[in-house]
Residue frames relative to the residue before (quaternion, step in Angstrom):
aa qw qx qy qz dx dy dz
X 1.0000 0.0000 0.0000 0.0000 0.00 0.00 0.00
X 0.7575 0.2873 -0.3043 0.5011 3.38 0.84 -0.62
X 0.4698 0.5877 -0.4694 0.4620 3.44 0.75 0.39
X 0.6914 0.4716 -0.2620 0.4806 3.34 0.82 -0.78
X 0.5943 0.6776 -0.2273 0.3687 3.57 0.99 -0.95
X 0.6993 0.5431 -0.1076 0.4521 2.85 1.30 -1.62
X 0.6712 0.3812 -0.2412 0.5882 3.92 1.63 -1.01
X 0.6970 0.3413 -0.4936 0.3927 3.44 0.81 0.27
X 0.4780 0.5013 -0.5216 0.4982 3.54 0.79 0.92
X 0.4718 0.6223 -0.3731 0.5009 3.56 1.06 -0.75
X 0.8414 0.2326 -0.2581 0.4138 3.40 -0.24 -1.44
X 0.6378 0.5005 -0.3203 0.4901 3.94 1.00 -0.12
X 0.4378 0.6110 -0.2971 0.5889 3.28 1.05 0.43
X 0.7121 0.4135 -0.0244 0.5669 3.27 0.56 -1.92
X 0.5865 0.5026 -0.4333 0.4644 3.95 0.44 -0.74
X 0.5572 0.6935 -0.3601 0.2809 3.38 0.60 -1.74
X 0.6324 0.7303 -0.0593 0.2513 2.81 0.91 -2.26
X 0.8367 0.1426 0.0525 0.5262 2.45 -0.41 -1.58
X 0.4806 0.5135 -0.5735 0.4200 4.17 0.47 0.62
X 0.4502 0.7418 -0.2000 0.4551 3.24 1.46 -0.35
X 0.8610 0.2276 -0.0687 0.4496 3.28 0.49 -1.48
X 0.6247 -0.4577 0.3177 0.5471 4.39 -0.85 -0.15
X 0.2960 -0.7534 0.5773 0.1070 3.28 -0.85 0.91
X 0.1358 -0.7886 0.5242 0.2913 4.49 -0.10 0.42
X 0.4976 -0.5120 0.6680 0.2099 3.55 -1.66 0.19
X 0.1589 0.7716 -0.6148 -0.0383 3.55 -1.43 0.41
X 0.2653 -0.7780 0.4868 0.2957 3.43 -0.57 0.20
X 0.2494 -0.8266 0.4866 0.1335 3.44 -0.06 1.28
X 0.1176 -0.7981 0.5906 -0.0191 3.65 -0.98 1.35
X 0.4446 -0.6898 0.4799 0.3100 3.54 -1.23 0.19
X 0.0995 -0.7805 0.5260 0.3228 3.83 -0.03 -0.36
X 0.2972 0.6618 -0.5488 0.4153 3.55 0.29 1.63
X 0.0275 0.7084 -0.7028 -0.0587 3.42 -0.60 0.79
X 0.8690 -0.4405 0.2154 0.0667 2.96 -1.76 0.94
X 0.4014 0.4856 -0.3355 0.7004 3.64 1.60 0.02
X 0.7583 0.3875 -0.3734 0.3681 3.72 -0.22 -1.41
X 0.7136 0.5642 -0.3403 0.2380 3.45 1.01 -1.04
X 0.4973 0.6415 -0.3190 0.4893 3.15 2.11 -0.84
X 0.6520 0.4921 -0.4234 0.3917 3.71 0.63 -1.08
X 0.8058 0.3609 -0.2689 0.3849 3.52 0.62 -1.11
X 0.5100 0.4699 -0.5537 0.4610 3.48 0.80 0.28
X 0.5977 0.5262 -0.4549 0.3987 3.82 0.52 -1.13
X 0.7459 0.4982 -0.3270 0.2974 4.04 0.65 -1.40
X 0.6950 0.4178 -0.3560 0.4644 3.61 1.75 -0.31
X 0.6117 0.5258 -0.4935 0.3254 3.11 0.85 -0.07
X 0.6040 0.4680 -0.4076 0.5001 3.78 1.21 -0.38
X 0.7851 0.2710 -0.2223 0.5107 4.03 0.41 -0.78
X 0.1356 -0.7962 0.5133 0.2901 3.70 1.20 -0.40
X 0.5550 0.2016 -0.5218 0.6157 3.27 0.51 1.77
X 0.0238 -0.6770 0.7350 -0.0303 3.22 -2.36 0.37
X 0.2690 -0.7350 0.6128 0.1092 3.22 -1.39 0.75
X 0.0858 -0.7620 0.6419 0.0006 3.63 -0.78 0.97
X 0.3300 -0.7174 0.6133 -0.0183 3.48 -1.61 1.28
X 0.7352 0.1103 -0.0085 0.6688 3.68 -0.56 0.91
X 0.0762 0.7272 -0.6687 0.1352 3.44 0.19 1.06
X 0.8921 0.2079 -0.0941 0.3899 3.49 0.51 -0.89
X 0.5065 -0.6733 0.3526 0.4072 3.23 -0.53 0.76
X 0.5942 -0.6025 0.2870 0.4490 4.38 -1.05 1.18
X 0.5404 0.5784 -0.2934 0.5360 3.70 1.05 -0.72
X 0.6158 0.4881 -0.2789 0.5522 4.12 0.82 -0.41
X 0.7190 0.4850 -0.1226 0.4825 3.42 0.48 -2.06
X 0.9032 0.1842 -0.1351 0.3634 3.46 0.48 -0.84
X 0.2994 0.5643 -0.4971 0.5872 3.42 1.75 1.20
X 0.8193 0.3905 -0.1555 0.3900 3.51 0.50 -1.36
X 0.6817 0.3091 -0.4783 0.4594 3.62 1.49 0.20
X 0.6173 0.6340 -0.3302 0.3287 3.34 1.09 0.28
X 0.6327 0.4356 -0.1162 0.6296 2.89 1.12 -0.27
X 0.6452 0.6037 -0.3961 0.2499 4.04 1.02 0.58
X 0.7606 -0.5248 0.2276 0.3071 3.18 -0.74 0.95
X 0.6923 -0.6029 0.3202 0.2338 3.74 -0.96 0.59
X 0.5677 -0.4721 0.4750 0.4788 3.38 -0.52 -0.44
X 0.5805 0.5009 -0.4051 0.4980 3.82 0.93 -0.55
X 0.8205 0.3020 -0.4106 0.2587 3.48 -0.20 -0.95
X 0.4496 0.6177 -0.4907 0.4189 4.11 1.32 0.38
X 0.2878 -0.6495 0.6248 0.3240 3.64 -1.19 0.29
X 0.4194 -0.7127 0.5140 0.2280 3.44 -1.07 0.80
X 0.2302 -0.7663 0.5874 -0.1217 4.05 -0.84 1.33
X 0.2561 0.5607 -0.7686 0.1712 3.59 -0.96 1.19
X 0.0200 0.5981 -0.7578 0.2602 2.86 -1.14 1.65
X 0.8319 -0.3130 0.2532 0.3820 3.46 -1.72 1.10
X 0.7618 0.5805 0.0029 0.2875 3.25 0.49 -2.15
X 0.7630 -0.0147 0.1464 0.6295 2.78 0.44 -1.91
X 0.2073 -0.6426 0.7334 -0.0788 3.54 -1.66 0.20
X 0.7767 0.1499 -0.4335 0.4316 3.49 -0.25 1.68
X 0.7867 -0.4710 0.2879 0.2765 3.41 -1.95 0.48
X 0.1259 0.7110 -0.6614 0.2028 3.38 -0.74 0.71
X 0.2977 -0.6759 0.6490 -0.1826 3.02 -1.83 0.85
X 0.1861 0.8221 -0.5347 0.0596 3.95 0.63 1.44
X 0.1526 -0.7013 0.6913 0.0839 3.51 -1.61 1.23
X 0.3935 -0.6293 0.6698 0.0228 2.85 -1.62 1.20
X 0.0047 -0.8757 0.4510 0.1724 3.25 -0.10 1.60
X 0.0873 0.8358 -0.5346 0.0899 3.42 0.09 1.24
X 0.5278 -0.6588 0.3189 0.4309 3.49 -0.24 0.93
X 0.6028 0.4201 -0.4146 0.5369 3.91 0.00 -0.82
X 0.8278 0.0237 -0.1683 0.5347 4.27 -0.03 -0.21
X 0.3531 0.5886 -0.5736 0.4471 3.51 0.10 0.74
X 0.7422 0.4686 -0.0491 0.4766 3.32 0.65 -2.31
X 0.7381 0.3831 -0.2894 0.4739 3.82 1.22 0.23
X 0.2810 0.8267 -0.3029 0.3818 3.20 2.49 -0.13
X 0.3219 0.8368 -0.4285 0.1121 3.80 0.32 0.69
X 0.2906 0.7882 -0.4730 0.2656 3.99 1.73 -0.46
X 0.8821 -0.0557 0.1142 0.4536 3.78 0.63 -1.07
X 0.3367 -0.8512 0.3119 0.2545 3.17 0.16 1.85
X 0.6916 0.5242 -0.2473 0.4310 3.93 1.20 -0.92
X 0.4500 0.4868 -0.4992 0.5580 3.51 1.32 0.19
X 0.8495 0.2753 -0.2728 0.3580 3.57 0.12 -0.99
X 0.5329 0.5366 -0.5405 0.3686 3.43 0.66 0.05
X 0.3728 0.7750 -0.2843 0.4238 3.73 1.86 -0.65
X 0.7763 0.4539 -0.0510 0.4344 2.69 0.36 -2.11
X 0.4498 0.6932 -0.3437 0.4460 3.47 1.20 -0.63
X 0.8616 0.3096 -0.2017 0.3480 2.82 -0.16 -2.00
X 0.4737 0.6841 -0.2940 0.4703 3.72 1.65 -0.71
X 0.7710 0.3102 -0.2465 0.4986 3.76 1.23 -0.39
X 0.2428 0.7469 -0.5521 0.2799 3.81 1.55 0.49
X 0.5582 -0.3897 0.6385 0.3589 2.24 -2.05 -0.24
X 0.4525 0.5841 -0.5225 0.4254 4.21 0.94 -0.94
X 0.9139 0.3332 -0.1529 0.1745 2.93 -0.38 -1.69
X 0.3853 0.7300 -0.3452 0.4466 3.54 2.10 -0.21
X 0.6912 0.4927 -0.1855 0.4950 3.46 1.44 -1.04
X 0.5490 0.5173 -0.4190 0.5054 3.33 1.32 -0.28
X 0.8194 0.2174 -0.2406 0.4726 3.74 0.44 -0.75
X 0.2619 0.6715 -0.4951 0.4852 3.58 1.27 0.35
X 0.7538 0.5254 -0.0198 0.3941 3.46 0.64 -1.54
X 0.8170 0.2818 -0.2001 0.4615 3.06 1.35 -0.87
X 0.3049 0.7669 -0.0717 0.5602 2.82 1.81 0.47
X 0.5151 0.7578 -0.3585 0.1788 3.28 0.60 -1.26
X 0.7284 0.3795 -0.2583 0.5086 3.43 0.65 -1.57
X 0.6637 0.4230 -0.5267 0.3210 3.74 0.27 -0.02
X 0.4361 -0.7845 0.3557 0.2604 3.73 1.38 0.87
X 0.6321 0.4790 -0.3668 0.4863 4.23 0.90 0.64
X 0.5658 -0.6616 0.4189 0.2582 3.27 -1.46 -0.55
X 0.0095 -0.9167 0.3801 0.1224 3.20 0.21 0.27
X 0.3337 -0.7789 0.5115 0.1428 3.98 -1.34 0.52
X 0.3393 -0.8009 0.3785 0.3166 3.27 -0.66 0.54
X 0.2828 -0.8767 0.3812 0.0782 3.67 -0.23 1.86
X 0.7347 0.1028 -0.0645 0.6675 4.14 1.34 0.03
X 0.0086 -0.6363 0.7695 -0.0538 3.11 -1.50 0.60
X 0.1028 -0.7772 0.5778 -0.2269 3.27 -1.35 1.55
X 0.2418 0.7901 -0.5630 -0.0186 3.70 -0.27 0.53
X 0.5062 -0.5829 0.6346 0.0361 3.74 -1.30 1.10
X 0.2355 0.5567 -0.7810 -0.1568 2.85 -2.35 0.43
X 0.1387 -0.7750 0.6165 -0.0027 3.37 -0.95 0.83
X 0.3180 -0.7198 0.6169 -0.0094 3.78 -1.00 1.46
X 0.7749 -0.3353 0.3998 0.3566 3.16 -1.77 -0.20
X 0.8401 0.0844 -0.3062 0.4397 3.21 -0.84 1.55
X 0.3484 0.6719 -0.5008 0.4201 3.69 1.56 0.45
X 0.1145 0.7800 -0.6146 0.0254 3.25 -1.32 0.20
X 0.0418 -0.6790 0.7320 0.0372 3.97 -1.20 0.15
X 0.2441 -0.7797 0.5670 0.1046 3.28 -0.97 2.00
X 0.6490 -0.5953 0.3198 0.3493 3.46 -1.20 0.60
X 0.1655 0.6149 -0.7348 0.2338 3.63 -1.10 1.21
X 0.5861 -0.5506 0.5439 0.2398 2.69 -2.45 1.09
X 0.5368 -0.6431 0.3993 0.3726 3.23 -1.21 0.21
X 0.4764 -0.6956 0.3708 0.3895 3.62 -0.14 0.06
X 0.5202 0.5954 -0.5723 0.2176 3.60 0.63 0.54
X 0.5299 -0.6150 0.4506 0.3714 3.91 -1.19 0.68
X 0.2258 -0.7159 0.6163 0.2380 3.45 -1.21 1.22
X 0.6612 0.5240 -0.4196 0.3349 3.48 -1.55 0.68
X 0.6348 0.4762 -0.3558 0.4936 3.13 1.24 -0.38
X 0.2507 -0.8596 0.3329 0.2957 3.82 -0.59 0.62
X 0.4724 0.4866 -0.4487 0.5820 3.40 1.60 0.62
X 0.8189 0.2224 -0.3419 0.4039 3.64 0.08 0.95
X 0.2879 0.7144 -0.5089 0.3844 2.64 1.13 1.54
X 0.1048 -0.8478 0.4918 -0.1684 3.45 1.10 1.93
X 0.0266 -0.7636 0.6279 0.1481 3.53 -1.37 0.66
X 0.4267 -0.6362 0.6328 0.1124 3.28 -1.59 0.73
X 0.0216 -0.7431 0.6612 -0.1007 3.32 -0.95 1.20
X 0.0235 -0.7569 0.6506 -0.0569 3.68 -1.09 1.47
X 0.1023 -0.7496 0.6507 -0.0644 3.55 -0.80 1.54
X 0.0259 -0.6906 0.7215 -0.0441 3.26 -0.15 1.41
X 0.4895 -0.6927 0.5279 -0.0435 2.49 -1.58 1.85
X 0.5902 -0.3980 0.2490 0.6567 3.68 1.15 -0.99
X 0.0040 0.6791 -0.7045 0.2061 2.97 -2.10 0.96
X 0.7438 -0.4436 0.2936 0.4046 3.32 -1.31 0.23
X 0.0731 -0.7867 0.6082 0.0761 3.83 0.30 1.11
X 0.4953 0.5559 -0.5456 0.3846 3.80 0.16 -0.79
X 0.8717 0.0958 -0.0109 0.4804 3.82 0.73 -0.78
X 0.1417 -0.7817 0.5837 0.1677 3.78 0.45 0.67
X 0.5961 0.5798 -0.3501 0.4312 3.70 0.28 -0.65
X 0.8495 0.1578 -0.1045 0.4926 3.40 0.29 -0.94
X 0.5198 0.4552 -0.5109 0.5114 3.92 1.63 0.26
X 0.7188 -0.3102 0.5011 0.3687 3.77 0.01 0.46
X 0.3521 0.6763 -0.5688 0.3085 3.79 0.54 0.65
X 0.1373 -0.7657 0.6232 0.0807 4.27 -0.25 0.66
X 0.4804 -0.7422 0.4496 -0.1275 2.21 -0.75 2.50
X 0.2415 -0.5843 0.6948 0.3428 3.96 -1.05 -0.63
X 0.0915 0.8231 -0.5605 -0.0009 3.24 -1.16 0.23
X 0.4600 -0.7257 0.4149 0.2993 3.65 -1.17 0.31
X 0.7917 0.0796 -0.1712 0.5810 3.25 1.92 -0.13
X 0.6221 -0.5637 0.4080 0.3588 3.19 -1.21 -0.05
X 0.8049 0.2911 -0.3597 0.3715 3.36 0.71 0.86
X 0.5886 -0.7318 0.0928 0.3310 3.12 1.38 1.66
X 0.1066 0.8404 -0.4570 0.2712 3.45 1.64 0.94
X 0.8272 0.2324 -0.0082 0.5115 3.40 0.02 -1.65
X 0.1553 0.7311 -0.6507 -0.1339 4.01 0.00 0.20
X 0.5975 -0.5380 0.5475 0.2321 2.91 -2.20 0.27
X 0.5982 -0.1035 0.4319 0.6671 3.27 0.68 -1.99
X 0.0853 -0.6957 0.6986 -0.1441 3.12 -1.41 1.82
X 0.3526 -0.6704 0.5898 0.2800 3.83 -0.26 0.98
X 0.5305 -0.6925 0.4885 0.0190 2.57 -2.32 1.62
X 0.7678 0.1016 -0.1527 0.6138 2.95 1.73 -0.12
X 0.3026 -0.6148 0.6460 0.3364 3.83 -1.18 0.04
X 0.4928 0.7183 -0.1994 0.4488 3.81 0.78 -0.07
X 0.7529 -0.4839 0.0572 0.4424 3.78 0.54 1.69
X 0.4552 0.7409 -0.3344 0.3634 3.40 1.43 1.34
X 0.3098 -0.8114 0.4780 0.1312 3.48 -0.82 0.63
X 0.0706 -0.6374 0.7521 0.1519 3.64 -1.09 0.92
X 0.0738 0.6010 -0.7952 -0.0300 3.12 -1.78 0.49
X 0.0389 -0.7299 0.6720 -0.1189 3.14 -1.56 1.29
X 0.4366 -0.6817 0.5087 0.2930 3.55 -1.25 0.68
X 0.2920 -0.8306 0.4497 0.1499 3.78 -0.19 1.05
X 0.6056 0.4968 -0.4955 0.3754 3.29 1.43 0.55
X 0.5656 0.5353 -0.4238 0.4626 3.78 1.37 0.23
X 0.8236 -0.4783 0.2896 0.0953 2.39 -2.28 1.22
X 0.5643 0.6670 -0.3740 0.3110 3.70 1.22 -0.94
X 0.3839 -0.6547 0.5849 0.2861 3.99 -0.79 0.21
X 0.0965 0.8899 -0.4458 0.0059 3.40 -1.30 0.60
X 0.1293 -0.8155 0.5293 -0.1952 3.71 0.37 1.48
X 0.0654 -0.5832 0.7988 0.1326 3.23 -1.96 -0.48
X 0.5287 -0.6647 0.5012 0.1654 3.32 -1.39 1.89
X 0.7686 -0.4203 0.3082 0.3708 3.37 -1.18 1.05
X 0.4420 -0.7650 0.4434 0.1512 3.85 -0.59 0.64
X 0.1686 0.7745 -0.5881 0.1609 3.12 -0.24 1.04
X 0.5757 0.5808 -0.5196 0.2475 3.16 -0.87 1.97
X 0.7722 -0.4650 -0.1136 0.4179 3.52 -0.63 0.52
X 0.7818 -0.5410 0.1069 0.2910 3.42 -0.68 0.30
X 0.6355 0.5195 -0.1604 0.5482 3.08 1.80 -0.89
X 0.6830 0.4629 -0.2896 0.4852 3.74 1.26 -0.31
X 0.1233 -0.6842 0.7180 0.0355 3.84 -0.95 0.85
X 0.5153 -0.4752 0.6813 0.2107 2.82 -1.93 0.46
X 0.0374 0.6995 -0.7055 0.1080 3.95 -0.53 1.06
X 0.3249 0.5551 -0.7551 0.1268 3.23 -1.71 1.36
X 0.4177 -0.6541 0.6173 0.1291 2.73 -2.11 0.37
X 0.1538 -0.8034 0.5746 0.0262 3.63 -0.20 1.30
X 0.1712 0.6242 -0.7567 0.0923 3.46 -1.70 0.26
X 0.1106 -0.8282 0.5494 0.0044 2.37 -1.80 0.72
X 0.4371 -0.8149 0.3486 0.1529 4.02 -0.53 0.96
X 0.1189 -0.7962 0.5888 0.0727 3.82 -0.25 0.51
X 0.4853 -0.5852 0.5113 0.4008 4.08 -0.90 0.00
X 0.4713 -0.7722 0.3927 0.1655 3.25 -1.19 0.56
X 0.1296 -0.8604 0.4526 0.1950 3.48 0.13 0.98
X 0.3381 -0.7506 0.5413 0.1713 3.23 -1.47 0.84
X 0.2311 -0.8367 0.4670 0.1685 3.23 -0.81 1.11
């Protein structure tokens, strides 16, 4: 609590600031052309997960790690489960549109609520025959000794309006060692015995998984140097119902 207390003076401090100072524009792009997107839609629909390299174009990837936020502007979380910083927006318009703590997250977050990028997972998507909206956006850092133990998510499978996906874009992290930089793994249990599929990098990649299947999914306790975090930005997409 007082850790937290203490970064929400930090980041109110820092807002002040930096409304103050020049603020850049970017036009965030994917670096996926239009075959790859078919392959990876075709590989979740058979394993309902997939792993994507070079998600973002280097001109994207390297605006958006330069330009990321501190250790202050995350709220700090030990809970049973999980154990590291993180920081969830709800991109509803009335508080989205008051979302100001960190201008290069939201211009991100923006481009993550287009219409461009709707067509990217529209697309990747395809076979699940609907539209869909992005319904949370969340971004983390997590250091040496964080961790998040493996569990299903809690949406109900079978139902075909909660057929919700989950999308992790680690940004960077301990790559010499995905396993132990906080890489989120699949697994058959909850005690990281049997894996499925453990990303090869933490480094401008993308999990996406279907959060109504059974598989478990974590990342073993972190154990690397001190000055490096695991940094990503997660969201996730649900179908749009019409009323």
């Amino acid at each position: 609590t007082a850790i937290n207390i203490k970064r929400k003076f930090v980041r109110f401090v820092d807002v002040f600031l930096k409304n103050k100072s020049s603020k850049k524009n970017i036009n965030f792009a994917i670096n996926l052309e239009e075959k790859s997107i078919q392959k990876i839609s075709d590989d979740l629909k058979i394993k309902n997960f997939t792993f994507v390299e070079n998600f973002l174009s280097t001109q994207s990837y390297e605006h958006l790690i330069n330009n990321w936020p501190n250790i202050n502007y995350f709220s700090h979380n030990k809970q049973i489960i999980k154990h590291y910083n993180s920081k969830v927006e709800w991109p509803i318009k009335d508080t989205f549109s008051q979302f100001n703590e960190c201008f290069e997250l939201k211009s991100f977050y923006t481009f993550l609520l287009s219409n461009e990028f709707k067509k990217f997972y529209d697309d990747l998507i395809n076979f699940e025959k609907k539209s869909y909206q992005v319904c949370a956006i969340s971004s983390s850092m997590a250091s040496n000794g964080s961790y998040l133990i493996p569990h299903v998510d809690g949406v109900i499978k079978g139902k075909e309006t909660q057929q919700h996906y989950n999308f992790i874009y680690f940004i960077d992290g301990y790559n010499e060692n995905p396993i132990l930089g906080g890489g989120t793994g699949f697994y058959e249990d909850n005690e990281f015995q049997i894996p499925i599929f453990i990303p090869r990098t933490l480094k401008n990649s993308l999990v996406i998984y279907n959060q109504s299947e059974s598989f478990y999914h974590g990342f073993r306790t972190i154990k690397c140097p001190k000055d490096i975090y695991r940094k990503t930005i997660n969201f996730q997409i649900k179908p749009i119902t019409v009323k």
